[in-house]
Structure formats: structure tokens, C-alpha cells
N, C-alpha and C positions, 0 to 999 in steps of 0.2 A: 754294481753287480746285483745289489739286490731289487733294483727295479728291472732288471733283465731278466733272472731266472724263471720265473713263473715263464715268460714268451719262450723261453730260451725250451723250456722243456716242453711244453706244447707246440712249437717247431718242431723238436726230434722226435715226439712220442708220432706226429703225423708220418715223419719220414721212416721211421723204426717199428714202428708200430709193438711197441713193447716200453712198458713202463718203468720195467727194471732197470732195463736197457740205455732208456734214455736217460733215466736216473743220474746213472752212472756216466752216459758220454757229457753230458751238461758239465757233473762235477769234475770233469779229467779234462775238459776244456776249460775250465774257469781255474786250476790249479793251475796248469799250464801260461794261461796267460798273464793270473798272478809271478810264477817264478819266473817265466822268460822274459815277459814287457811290462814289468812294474816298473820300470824305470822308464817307460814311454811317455810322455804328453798325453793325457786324458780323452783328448781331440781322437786320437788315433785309438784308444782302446776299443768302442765298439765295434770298429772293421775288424781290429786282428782277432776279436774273440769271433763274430760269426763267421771268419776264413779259417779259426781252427774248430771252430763247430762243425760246420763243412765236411773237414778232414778226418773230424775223429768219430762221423758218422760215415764215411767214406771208407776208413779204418775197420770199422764194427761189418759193414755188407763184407769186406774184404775178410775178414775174419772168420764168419758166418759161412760164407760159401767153402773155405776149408774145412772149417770144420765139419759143413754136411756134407763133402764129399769123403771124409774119413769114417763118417758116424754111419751112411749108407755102405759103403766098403765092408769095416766090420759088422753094420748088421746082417749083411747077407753070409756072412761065416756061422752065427750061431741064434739066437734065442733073439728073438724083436725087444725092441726097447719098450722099456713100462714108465718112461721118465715122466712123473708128473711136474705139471707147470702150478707156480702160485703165484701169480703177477699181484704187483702191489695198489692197494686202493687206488683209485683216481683222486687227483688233488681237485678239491670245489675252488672255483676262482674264488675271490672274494666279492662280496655283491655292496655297490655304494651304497642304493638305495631300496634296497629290500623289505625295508620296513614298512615303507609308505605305500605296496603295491597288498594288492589283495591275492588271496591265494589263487585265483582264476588268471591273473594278470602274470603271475609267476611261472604258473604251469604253461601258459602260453608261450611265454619269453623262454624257458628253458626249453620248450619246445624247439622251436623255431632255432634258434641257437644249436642246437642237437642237430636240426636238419642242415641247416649251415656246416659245420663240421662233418656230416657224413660225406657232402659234395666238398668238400676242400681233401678229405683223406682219396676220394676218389678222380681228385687230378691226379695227370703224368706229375713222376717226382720234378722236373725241372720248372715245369710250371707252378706248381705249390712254392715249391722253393724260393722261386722269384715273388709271386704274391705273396707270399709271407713276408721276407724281407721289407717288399716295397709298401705292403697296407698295412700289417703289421707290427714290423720295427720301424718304420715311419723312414728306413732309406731312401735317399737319392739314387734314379737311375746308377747315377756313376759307382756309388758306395757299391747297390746290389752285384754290378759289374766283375768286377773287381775282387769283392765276398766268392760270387758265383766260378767267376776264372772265366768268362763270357765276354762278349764285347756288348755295349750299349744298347742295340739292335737288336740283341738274342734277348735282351734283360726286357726291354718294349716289346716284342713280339711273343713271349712266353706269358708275361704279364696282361696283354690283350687277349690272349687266347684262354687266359685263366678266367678273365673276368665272362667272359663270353659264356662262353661253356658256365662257370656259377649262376651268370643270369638268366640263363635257360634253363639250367636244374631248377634252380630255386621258383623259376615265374611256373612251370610246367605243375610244381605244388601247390601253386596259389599263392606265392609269399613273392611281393614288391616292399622291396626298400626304399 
């Protein structure tokens, strides 16, 4: 679990786009999978926790759209809402080798990595989805499959069209991998 969670919550924070949010679905999937399939074979733990990851960000949009359809209901009864939002730091990855890089070399690589993540938050969700899983969490078509609720086919063809579209943002700034 704990070599997952860091991917696990920069998967949801892309899909959720809320940090609290994701915070919280990471940890109510990895309870989950603790109480339900601790009794599973190891082999099998990483699919069921990304097919209730899935679900319980599935869960959160399903949740979300009621509650903005109640929260716009009664706001147009009386006084607009003043809710302010506090979203939680963002977590710094951890960096291997940082040490050895100069501060120009840094500021480049976080750069670059920044533009990287703006064009991955701005794929279709089902495409992110699949490229995540598959680049990644380092899944097999069949794994991502199966995670997804897709067949084989949807998993490759979402996944081409991910890489496609990145390697056009990305070449369009000047950045070759």
C-alpha cells in the first residue's frame, strides 16, 4: 500500500481535481480493500484496489452532481452562498536525486514535469484513466481492462490517442522525450 498511495492519489487528484477530495477517496479505497480482500492472494490486490478506486471516484462525481443540484435549488430560494474553499497543500513527490542537480537543472525538470501534468489533466477522463494505469501503474492491457470495465481494444485505443494528443502538446512547447 505504501508504494501505491502517492500514484494512487495523483491519479484521483487528476480525475477529481480536489485534493481534499482525493485525499479522502484514496483512503476509503484502501480501507475498503483492507477490510473486504485482506484475505486475498497479494497477486490480486493491486486490480481490486484500482477497480475500487474507480468506483469510489465514480461514487464522489455521483455524489457531487446531487449535491449541486440541491445546493443550486436552494440557492436560488434565498442569499448566494459565501462558502469558502481551503484545499490542502500539495504533496512534493519525493526527488532521488536532487542533490546532484543544480539549481537551473531543477527549475527546468520541475518545469517541464509541470507542463507534463497540465496536458495529462487536460485529457478526456477515459483516456487519463487508461494512460495512468497503463504508463503509470505499470498495468497490463488486460489488468487496465478489467480496472477500467472496458474491453482490451477500448484500453489500446484510449491509450493511443492519449499518447498522441501528449506528444503533440508537449512537441507544440518544444519538449521531446
Amino acid at each position: 500500500m505504501a508504494g501505491v498511495e502517492r500514484r494512487a492519489f495523483k491519479q484521483t487528484v487528476y480525475a477529481v481535481r480536489d485534493d481534499d477530495a482525493s485525499l479522502d477517496i484514496v483512503q476509503d479505497a484502501m480501507i475498503k480493500l483492507a477490510e473486504k480482500y485482506g484475505d486475498r492472494p497479494a497477486a490480486e490486490l493491486p486490480l481490486l484496489f484500482q477497480r475500487i478506486l474507480q468506483n469510489a471516484m465514480h461514487d464522489y462525481f455521483r455524489r457531487a452532481k446531487v449535491r449541486n443540484t440541491w445546493v443550486s435549488l436552494f440557492s436560488s430560494l434565498g442569499n448566494a452562498d459565501d462558502e469558502d474553499f481551503d484545499p490542502l497543500e500539495t504533496f512534493e513527490a519525493q526527488q532521488g536525486s536532487a542533490g546532484s542537480e543544480s539549481n537551473e537543472q531543477k527549475l527546468e525538470r520541475e518545469q517541464v514535469l509541470q507542463l507534463i501534468d497540465d496536458e495529462i489533466q487536460k485529457l478526456p477522463a477515459r483516456q487519463r484513466e487508461a494512460f495512468l494505469m497503463r504508463y503509470w501503474e505499470d498495468m497490463d492491457v488486460a489488468e487496465t481492462a478489467a480496472a477500467m470495465g472496458c474491453s482490451e481494444g477500448s484500453v489500446k485505443t484510449h491509450c493511443s490517442r492519449a499518447t498522441h494528443t501528449l506528444a503533440q502538446a508537449l512537441k507544440a512547447k518544444g519538449i521531446t522525450l
